[in-house]
C-alpha positions in Angstrom: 17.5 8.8 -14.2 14.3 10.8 -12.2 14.8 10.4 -8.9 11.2 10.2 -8.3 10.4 7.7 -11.1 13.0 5.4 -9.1 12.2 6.1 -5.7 8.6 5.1 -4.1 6.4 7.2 -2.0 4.9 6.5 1.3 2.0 8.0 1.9 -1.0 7.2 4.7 -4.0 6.7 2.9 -7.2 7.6 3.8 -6.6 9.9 6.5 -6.8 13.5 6.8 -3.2 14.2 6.2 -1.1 12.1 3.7 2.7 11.9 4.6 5.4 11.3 2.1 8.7 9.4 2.2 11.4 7.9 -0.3 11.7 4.0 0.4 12.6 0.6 -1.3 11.2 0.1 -5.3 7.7 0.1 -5.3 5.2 2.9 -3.8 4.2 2.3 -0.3 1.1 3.0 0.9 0.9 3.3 4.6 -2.5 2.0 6.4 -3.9 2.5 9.6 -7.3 1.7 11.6 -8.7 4.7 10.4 -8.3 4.6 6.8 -11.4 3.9 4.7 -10.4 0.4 2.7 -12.4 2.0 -0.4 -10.1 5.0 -0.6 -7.0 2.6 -0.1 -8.3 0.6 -2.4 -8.6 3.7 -5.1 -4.7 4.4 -4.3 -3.7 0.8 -4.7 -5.3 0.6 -8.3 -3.6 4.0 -9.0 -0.4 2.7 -8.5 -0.8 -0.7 -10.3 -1.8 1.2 -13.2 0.9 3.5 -13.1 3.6 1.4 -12.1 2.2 -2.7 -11.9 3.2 -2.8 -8.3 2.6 -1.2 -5.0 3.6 -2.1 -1.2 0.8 -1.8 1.8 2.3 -1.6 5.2 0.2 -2.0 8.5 0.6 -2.3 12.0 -1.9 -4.0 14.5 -5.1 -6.4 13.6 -7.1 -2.9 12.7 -5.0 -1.5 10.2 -3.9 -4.7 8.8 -8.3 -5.3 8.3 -8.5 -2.5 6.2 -5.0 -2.8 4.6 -6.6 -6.4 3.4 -10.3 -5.2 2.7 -8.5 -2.6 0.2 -6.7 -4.8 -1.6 -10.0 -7.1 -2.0 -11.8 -3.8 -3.2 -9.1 -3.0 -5.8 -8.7 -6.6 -7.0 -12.3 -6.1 -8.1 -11.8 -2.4 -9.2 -9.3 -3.8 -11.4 -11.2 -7.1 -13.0 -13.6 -4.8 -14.5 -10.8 -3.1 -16.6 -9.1 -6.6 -17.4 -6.1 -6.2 -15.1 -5.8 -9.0 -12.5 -3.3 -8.7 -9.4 -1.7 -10.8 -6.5 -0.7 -10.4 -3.2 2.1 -11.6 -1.5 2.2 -11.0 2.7 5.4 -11.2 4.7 6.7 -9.4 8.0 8.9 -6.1 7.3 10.7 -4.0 10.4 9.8 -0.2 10.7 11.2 2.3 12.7 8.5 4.7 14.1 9.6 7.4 16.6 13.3 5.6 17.0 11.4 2.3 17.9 11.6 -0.7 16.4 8.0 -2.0 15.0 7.0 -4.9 13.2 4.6 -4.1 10.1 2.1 -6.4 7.6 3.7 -6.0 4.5 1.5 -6.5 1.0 3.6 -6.6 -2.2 0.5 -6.3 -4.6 1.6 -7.4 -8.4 0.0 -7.7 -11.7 -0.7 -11.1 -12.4 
C-alpha cells in the first residue's frame, strides 16, 4: 500500500505558505481568517474529485466564516459538473504549539 494514497495531507489554504502533515483518512485542509473562501473552495473540490471526501479544520469565528463560505462556493463549483456533496460539523481537539485547542471540524462527502 502508498503511504501517501493512505495517509491525508494537511495543508493551510489560501495563504502564502501551504504546510503539510500526515493525519487521520481524508485530506485536511487547514483554514484560517486569512484565507480566500474561493481558493479554499478550489482545494475542497480538488479533493472531492480525487478522493470523494475531504476534512476542513478552523479555529475562531474568522476562520470558521471562511472555512463555511468555501464549502458553500464548492458545493456550487461542484453542481455544475453533476457531483453533489454534504457537510457534516462536529468539534475535533488540536494540538498547536504543545497547547491544547479546540477546532471546527467539516467532514465534506459526496452525496
Amino acid at each position: 500500500m502508498n503511504t501517501a494514497q493512505s495517509l491525508p495531507v494537511a495543508r493551510a489554504v489560501g495563504a502564502s505558505s501551504a504546510q503539510t502533515e500526515q493525519q487521520g483518512t481524508a485530506e485536511v485542509l487547514k483554514v484560517s481568517t486569512r484565507s480566500r473562501p474561493s481558493a479554499v473552495a478550489g482545494a475542497i473540490a480538488g479533493v472531492i474529485r480525487e478522493n470523494g471526501t475531504a476534512e476542513v479544520q478552523s479555529i475562531g469565528a474568522g476562520a470558521t466564516n471562511q472555512a463555511i463560505k468555501a464549502v458553500a462556493i464548492a458545493r456550487s463549483y461542484l453542481n455544475e459538473e453533476g457531483i453533489e456533496i454534504v457537510c457534516v460539523p462536529s468539534f475535533i481537539d488540536v494540538a498547536i504549539d504543545e497547547e491544547e485547542r479546540t477546532a471546527i471540524r467539516l467532514l465534506i462527502e459526496r452525496r
